[in-house]
N, CA, C and O of each residue as an XYZ file, in Angstrom:
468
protein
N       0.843     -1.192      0.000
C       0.000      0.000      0.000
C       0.875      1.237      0.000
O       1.787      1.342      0.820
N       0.650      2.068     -0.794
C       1.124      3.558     -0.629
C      -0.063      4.661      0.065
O      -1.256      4.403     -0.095
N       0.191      5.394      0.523
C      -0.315      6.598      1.111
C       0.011      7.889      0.452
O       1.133      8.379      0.576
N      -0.991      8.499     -0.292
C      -0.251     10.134     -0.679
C      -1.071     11.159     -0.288
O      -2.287     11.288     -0.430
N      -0.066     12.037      0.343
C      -0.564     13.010      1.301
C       0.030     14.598      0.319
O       1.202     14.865      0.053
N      -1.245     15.448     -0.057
C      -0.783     16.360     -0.555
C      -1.296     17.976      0.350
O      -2.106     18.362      1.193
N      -0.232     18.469     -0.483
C      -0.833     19.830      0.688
C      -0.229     21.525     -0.514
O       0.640     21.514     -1.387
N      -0.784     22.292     -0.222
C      -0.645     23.168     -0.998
C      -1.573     24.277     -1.611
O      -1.128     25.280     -2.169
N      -2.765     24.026     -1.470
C      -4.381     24.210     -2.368
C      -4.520     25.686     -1.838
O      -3.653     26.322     -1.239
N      -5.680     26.065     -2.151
C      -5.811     26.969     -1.476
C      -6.886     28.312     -2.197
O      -7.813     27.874     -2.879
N      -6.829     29.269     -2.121
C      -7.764     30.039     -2.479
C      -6.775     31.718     -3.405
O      -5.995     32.443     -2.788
N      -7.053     31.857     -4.521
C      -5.948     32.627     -5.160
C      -6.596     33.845     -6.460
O      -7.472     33.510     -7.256
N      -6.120     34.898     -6.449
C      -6.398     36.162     -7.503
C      -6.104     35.033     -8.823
O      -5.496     33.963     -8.847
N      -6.956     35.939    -10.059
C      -6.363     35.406    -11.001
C      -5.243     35.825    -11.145
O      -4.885     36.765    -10.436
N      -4.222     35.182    -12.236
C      -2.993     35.755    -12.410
C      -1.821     35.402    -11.509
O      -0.601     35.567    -11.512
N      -2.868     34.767    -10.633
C      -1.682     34.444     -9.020
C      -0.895     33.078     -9.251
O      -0.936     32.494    -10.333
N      -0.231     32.649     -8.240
C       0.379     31.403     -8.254
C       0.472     30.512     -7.208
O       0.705     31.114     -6.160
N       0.357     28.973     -7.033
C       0.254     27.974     -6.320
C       1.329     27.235     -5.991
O       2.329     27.502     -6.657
N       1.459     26.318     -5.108
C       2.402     25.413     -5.449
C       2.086     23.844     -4.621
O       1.914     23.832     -3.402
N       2.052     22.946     -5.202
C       1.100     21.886     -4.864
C       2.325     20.591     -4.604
O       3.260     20.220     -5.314
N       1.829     20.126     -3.254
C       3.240     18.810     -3.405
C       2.379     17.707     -2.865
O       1.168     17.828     -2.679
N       2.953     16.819     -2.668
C       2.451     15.425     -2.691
C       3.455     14.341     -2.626
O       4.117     13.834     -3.531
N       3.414     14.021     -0.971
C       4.577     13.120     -0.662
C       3.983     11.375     -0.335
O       3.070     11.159      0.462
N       4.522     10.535     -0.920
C       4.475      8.969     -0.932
C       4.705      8.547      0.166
O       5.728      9.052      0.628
N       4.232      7.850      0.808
C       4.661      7.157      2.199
C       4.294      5.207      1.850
O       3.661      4.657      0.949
N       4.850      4.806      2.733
C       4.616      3.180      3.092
C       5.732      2.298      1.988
O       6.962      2.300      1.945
N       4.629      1.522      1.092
C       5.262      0.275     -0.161
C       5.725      1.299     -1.593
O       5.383      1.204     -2.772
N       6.557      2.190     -0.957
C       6.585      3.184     -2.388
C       8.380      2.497     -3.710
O       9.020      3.095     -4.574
N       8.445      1.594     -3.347
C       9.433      0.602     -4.159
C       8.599      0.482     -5.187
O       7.561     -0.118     -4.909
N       8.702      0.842     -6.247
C       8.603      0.605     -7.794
C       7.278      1.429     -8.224
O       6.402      0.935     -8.935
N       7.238      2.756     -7.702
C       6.262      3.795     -8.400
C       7.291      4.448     -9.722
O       8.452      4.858     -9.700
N       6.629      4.370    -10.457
C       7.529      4.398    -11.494
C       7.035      6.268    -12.305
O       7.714      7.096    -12.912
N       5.499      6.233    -11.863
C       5.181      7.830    -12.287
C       4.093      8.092    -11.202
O       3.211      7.407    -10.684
N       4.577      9.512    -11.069
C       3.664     10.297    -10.030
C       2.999     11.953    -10.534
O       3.765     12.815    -10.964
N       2.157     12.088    -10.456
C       1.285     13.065    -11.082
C       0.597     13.823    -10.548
O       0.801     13.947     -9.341
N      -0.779     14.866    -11.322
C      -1.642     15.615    -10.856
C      -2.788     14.896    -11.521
O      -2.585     14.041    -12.384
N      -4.044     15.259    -11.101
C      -5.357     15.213    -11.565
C      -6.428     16.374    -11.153
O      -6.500     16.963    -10.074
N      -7.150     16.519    -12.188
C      -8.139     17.609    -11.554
C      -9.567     17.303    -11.611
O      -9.795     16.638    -12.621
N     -10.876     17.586    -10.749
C     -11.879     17.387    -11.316
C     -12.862     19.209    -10.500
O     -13.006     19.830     -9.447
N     -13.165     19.228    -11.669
C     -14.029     20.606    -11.755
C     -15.509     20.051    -11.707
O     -15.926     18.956    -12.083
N     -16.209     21.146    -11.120
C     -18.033     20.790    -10.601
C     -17.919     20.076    -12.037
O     -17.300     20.370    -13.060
N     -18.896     18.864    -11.638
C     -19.708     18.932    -13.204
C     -18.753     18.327    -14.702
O     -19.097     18.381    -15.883
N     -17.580     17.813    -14.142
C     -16.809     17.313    -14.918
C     -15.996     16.122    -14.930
O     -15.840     15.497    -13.881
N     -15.580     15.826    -15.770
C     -14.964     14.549    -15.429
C     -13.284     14.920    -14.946
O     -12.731     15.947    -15.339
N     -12.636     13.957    -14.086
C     -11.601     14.106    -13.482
C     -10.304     14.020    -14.912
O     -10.154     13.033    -15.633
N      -9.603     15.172    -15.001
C      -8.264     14.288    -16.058
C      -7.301     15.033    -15.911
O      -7.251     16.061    -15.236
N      -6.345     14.464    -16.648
C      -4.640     14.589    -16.495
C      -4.189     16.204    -16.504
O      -4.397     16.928    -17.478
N      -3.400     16.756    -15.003
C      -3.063     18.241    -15.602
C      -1.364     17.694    -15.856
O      -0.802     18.283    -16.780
N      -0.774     16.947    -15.338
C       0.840     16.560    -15.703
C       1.093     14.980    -14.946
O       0.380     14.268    -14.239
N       1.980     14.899    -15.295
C       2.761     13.730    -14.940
C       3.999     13.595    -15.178
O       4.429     14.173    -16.176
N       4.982     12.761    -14.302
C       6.676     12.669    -14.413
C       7.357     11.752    -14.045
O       7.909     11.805    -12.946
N       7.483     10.740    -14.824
C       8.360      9.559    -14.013
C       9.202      9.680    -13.480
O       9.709     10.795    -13.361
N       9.849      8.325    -12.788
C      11.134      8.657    -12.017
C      12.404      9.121    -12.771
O      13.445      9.338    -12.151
N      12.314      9.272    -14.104
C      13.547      9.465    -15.225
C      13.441     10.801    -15.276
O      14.374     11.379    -15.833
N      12.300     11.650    -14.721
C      12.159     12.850    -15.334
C      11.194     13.128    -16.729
O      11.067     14.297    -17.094
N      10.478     11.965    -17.547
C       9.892     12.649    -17.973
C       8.634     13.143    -17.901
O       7.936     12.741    -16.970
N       7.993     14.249    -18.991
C       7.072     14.683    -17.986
C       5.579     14.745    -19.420
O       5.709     14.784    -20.643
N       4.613     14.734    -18.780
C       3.227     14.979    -19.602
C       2.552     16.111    -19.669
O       1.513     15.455    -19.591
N       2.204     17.093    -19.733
C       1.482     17.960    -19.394
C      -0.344     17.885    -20.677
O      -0.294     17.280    -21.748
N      -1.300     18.403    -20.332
C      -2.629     18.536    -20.823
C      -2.449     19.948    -21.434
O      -1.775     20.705    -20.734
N      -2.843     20.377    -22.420
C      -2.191     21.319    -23.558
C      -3.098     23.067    -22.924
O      -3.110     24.048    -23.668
N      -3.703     23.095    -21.609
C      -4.434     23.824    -21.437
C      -3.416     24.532    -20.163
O      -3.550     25.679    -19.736
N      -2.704     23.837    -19.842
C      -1.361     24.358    -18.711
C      -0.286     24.280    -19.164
O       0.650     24.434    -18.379
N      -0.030     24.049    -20.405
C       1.522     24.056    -20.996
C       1.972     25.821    -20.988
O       1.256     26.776    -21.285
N       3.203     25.813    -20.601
C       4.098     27.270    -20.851
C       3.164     27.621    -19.184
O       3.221     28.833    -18.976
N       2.657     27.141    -18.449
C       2.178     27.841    -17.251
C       2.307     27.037    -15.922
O       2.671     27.490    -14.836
N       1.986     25.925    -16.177
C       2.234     24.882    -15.228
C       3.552     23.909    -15.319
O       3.842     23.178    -16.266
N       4.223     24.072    -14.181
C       5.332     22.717    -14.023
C       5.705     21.698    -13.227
O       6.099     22.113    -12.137
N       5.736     20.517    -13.343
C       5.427     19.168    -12.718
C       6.958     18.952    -12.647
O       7.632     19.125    -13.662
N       7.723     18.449    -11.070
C       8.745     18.217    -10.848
C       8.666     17.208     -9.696
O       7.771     17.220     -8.850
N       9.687     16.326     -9.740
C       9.924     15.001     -8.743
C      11.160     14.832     -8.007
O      12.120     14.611     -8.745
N      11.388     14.868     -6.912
C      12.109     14.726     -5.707
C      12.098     13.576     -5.487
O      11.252     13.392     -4.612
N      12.877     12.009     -5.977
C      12.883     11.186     -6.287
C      13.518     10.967     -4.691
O      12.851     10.043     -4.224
N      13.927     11.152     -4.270
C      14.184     11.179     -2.423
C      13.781     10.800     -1.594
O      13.852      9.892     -0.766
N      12.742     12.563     -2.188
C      11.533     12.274     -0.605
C      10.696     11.787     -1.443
O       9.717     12.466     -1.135
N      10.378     11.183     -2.194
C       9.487     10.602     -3.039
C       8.128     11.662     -3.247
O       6.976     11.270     -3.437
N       8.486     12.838     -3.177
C       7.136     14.018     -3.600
C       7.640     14.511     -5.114
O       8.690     14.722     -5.721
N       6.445     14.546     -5.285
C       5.821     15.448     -6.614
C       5.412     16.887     -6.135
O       4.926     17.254     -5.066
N       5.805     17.670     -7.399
C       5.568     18.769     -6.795
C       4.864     19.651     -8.220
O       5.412     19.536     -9.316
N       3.538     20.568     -8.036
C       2.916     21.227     -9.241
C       3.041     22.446     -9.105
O       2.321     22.894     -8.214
N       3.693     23.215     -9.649
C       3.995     24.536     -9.750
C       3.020     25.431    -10.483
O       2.799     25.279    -11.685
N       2.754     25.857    -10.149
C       0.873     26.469    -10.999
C       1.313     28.040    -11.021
O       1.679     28.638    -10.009
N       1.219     28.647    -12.379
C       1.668     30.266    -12.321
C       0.690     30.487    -13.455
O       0.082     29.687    -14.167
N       0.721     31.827    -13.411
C      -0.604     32.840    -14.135
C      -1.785     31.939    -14.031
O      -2.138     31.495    -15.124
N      -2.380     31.611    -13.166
C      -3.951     30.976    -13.016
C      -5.299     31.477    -13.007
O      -5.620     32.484    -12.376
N      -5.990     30.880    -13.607
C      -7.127     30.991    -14.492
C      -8.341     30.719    -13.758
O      -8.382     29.713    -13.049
N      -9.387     31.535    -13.845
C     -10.601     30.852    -13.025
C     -10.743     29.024    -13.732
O     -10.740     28.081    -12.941
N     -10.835     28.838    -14.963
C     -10.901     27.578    -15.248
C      -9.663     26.900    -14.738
O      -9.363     26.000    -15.523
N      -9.088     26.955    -14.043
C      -8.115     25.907    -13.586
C      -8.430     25.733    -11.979
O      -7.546     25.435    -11.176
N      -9.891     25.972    -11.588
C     -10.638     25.825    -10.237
C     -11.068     24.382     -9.973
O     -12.159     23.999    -10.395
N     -10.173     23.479     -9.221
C     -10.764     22.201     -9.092
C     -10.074     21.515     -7.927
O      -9.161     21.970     -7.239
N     -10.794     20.104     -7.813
C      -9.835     19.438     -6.952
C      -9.137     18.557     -7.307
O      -9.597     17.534     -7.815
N      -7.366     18.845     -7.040
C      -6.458     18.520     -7.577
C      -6.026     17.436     -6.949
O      -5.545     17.576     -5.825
N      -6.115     16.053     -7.584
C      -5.717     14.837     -7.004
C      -4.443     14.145     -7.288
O      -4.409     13.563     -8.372
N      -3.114     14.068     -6.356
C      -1.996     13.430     -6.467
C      -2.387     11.830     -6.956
O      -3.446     11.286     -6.641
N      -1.541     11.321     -7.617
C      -2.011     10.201     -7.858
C      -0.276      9.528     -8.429
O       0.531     10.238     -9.029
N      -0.051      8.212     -8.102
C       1.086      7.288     -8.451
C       0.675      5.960     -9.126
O      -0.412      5.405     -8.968
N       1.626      5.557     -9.847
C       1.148      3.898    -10.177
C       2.519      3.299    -10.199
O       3.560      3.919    -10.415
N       2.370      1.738     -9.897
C       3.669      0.806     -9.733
C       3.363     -0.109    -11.020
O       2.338     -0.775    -10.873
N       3.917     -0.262    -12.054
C       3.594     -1.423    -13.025
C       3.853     -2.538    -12.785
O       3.529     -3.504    -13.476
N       4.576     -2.561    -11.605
C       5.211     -3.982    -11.650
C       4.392     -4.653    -10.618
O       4.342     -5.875    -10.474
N       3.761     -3.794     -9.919
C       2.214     -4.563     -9.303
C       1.128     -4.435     -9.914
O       0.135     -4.965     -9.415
N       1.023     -3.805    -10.982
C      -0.625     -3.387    -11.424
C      -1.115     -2.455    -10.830
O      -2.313     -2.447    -11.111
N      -0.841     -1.550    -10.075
C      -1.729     -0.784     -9.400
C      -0.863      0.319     -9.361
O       0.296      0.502     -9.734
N      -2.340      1.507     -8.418
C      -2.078      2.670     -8.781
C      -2.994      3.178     -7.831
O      -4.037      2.560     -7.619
N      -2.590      4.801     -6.909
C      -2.799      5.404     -5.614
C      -3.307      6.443     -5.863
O      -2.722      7.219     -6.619
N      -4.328      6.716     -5.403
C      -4.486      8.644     -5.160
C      -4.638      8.979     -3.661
O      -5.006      8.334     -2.679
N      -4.209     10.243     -3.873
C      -4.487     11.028     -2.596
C      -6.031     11.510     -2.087
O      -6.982     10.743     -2.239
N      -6.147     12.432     -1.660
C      -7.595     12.730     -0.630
C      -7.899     14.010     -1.549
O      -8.986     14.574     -1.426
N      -6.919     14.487     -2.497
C      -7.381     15.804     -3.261
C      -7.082     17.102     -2.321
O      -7.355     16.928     -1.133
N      -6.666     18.120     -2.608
C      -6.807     19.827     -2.692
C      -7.584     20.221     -3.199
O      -7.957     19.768     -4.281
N      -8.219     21.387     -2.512
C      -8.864     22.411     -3.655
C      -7.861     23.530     -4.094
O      -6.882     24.026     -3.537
N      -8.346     23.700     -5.058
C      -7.839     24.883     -5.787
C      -8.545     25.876     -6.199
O      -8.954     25.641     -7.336
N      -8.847     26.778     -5.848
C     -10.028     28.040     -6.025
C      -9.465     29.577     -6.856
O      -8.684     30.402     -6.381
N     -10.162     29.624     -8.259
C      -8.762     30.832     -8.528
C     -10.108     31.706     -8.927
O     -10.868     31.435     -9.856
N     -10.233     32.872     -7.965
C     -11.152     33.803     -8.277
C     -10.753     35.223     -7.562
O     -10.093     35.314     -6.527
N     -11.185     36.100     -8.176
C     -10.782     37.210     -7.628
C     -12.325     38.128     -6.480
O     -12.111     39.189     -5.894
């Protein structure tokens, strides 16, 4: 079992900036990628980035040049760097990991993220 505990969320001007982390605890031997997720009222939950342990990274084409996804392969946290933010980028942002070599895959308890002025 893994545990991911994120912290960061919060309530923000447009234009403002965040910074979102999300640290692994317990069976964290062979998470191979660790990420973000978002789900907005009324929508379905999906990918804002992702970054394996090599460094590479995914981003969803609606946070590219604004958002950046980085990994502390250490402390085993992910970390989402959120700059110039948008009322549409208002949701709850779910850490999430997967191990391939077990089949499976973790989320956290979610942040909110609130970007209104």
């Amino acid at each position: 079992q893994v545990q991911l505990v994120e912290s960061g969320g919060g309530l923000v001007q447009p234009g403002g900036s965040l910074r979102l982390s999300c640290t692994a605890s317990g069976s964290t031997v062979g998470i191979n990628t660790m990420g973000w997720y978002r789900q907005a009222p009324g929508k379905q939950r999906e990918l804002v980035a992702r970054i394996t342990n090599r460094g590479t990274t995914n981003y969803t084409n609606s946070v590219k040049g604004r958002f950046t996804v980085s990994i502390d392969n250490a402390k085993k946290t992910v970390y989402l760097q959120m700059n110039s933010l948008k009322p549409e980028d208002t949701a709850v942002y779910y850490c999430y990991c997967n191990r391939p070599l077990y089949y499976d895959g973790y989320w956290g308890q979610g942040t909110q993220v609130t970007v209104s002025s």
